[in-house]
Structure formats: C-alpha cells, structure tokens
N, C-alpha and C positions, 0 to 999 in steps of 0.2 A: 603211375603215380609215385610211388616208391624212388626212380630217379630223379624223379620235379621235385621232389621235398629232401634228395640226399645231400650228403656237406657239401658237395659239388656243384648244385644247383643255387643253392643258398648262398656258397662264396661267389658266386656269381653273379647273381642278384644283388648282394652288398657292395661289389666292388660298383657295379652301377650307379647304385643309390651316392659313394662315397666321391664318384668321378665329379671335378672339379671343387670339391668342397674342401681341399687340404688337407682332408683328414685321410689314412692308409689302415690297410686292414692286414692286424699281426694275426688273428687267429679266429676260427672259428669253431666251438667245441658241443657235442650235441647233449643237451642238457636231461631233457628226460623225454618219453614218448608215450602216447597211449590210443590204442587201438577201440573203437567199439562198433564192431559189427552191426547191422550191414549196412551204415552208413558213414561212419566218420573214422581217419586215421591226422592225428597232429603229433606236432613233435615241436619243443622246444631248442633253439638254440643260443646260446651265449657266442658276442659278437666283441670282441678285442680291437678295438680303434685306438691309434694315434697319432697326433700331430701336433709337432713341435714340442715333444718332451711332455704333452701331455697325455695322458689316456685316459680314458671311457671303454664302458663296456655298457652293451647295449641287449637288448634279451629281441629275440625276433622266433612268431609261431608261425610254423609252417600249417597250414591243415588242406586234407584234402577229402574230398565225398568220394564214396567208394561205387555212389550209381547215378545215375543220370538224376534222378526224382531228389538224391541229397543236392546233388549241386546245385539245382535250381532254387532249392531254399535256402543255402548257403550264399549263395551269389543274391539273390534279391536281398536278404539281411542284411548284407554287407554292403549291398550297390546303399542301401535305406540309412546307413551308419557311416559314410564315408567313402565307401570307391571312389575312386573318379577324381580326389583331392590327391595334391602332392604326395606322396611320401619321402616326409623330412626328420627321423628322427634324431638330425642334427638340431636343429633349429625350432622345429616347431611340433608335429606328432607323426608318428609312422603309421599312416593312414593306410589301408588295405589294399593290395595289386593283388587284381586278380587275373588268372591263366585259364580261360575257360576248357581248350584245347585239353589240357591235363587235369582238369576238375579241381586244380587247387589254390588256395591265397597265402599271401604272408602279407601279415601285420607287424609292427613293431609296439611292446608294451613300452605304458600305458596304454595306448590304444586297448580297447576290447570292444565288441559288439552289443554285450550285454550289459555291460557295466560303463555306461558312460559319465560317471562320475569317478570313475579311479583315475582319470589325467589329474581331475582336481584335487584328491586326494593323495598325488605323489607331488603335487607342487606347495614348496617348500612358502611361499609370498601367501599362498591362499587358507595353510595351517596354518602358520604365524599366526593368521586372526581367530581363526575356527578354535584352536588349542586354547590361548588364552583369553578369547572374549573381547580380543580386538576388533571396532568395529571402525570407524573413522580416524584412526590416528594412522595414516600413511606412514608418518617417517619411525616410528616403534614399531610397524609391523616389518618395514623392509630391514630397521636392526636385526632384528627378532630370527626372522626367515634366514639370516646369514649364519647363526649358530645355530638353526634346527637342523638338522640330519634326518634321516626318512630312511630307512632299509626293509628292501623287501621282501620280509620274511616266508614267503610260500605263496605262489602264485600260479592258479592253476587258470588257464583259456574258458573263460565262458562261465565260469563255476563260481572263484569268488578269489582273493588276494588278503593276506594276512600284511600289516605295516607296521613297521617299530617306528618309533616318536621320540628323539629326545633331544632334550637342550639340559646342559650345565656348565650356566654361567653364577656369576656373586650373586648375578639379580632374578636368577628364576633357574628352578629345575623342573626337568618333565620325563619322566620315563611311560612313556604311552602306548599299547597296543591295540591298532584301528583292524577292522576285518569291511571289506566292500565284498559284497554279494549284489546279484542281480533282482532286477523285480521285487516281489514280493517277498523274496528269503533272508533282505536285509532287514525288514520292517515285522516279521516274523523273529529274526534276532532279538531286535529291539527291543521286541515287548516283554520276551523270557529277561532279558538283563534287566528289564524295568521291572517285572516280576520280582525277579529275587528280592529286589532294592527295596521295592515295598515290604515283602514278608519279612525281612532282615530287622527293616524298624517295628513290627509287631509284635517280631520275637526275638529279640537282642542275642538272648542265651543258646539261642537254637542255629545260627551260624555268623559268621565274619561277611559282615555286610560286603556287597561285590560296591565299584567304583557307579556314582549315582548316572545314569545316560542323559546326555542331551543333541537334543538334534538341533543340529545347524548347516546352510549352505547346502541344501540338496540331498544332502547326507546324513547319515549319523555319527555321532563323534563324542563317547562319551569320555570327560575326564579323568585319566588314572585308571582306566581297565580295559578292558574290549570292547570293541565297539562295532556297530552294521553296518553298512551302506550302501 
C-alpha cells in the first residue's frame, strides 16, 4: 500500500487524469499524512498544473485500508458517493478511482465522502448568494462570485474543512470564516454558535456577542464568524 499511495504512484495517476486535457504536471509535493491503526492510512498531496502560462494547483487524497474488512467499507462508501463517475478535477469534480488490488482510492478535493456539501461550499457562483442573501438576482450574483475569493484554510479527509470568505470591493466587504463538517457535527456546531448568540444578548456585559448563524443551501453559513456545515 505504501507504494500505491507514494509520489510515484500519485504522478502517475495525475499525468493520466491530465492526458489530453492541455494541462502538464510541474510538481507534485506530499502535503501531510496520517496513519490510524488498524485500519486506515491517507496522505495528502498538493498537485502543480500548467497550461498556457496558466497555473492551478489541485490538492489529491490518497487513502488506503490496511485490511481486508476496512476496504470493503471504504469501497462501498465510496462506490455509494461517486466511484464509477469521471474523475475531472479539471472541469468538473475529482470523483474517487479506486484500486481494489492495493486496497486504495484517490479523490480529488472538494470531493469528500462525508461531506458532500463542501463542492458547494468551495464554489465561488453558489456563496455569492449564500454570503449575501442573494436569492433571484442572477446577474449580481455572477458579479458578486468574480471578486469573491475562497481559501482553504485547513482541510482534513473525512473530518471537516475550515474556508476563508472575502470580497472587498466600494460596494461590499466580506471577511468570512465557514467550517464544513460531516453529519451531525456540523449541526452540533451550529447550535453551540447559535448558543453563545443567544446568551450574549442576555448578558451583553458578560462577553462580545460571536457573528449571528444562519443556515442556508444545505449548509450552514453564518455571517461574519464561523460557521458548520
């Protein structure tokens, strides 16, 4: 498993993915890794694409199950959330290939198994309305969406993704930090940030009210603080 998921296997896999699409692969760096006995080993990689004086970098999880009994719960999860689809993280989502032979997959993020609202959450068209409460006005959300930025501030497989949010333009500024969790630990979030919100106006003097939460689009997205999803 250890060579299925090394830099070597990985540039290998990428150049695949990138064959015929224009795009050329300058680097591939292994970003962080983590073990947990006795079933699961993944490892992150950062992925350096260019084409035509442009560049992207792309983030790609390797994981693999260290026994027979993880893989079959890994693979049905995964066949259940996307195997079997393209993987295009050019153009559309890096949907999960998986190697049963070596017990292991790679995805490309956004893609996550757990968290299938973090595509929506890294797309830039879809916060434009969610951030500011745009609901029907098409052509102020596709403005909107071209000066928001998105950075992904900590993103761990399976677990949950931390998101910066900003626009500053004349006509609106936004410095926003989102958090996507899976299942119920986003909605478990929610309610502590909705918590405080509440105590805060009960007791003004007893601390600095956090940012008020609201949920929208699947998710949660509160304005001006942290948020679940």
């Amino acid at each position: 498993m250890d060579e299925a998921t090394d830099k070597a296997a990985v540039t290998g896999f990428v150049e695949e993915i990138l064959a015929d699409t224009g795009w050329t692969l300058e680097k591939v760096r292994r970003r962080s890794s983590r073990f947990e006995p006795p079933d699961w080993y993944w490892t992150q990689f950062d992925i350096h694409i260019n084409k035509d004086e442009e560049d992207r970098k792309l983030r790609l999880v390797a994981k693999g199950a260290l026994n027979p009994s993880a893989w079959e719960g890994l693979s049905d999860r995964l066949t259940r959330h996307g195997a079997g689809r393209p993987c295009d993280p050019i153009n559309n989502l890096g949907y999960p290939r998986l190697f049963p032979e070596s017990q292991h997959a790679y995805w490309f993020y956004p893609f996550d198994p757990t968290m299938p609202n973090l595509p929506a959450a890294t797309d830039p068209v879809r916060m434009a309305g969610v951030l500011l409460g745009l609901q029907d006005e098409t052509a102020e959300i596709l403005n909107v969406s071209r000066r928001l930025s998105i950075d992904t501030v900590r993103y761990v497989p399976e677990v949950g993704a931390i998101l910066h949010y900003k626009i500053n333009t004349d006509a609106a500024k936004l410095n926003v930090f989102g958090k996507v969790q899976p299942g119920h630990r986003g909605l478990r979030t929610y309610r502590i940030v909705d918590g405080l919100w509440q105590a805060s106006k009960r007791y003004p003097r007893l601390s600095e009210p956090p940012a008020a939460p609201r949920l929208r689009g699947g998710f949660r997205a509160p304005a001006g603080g942290t948020c679940a999803g």
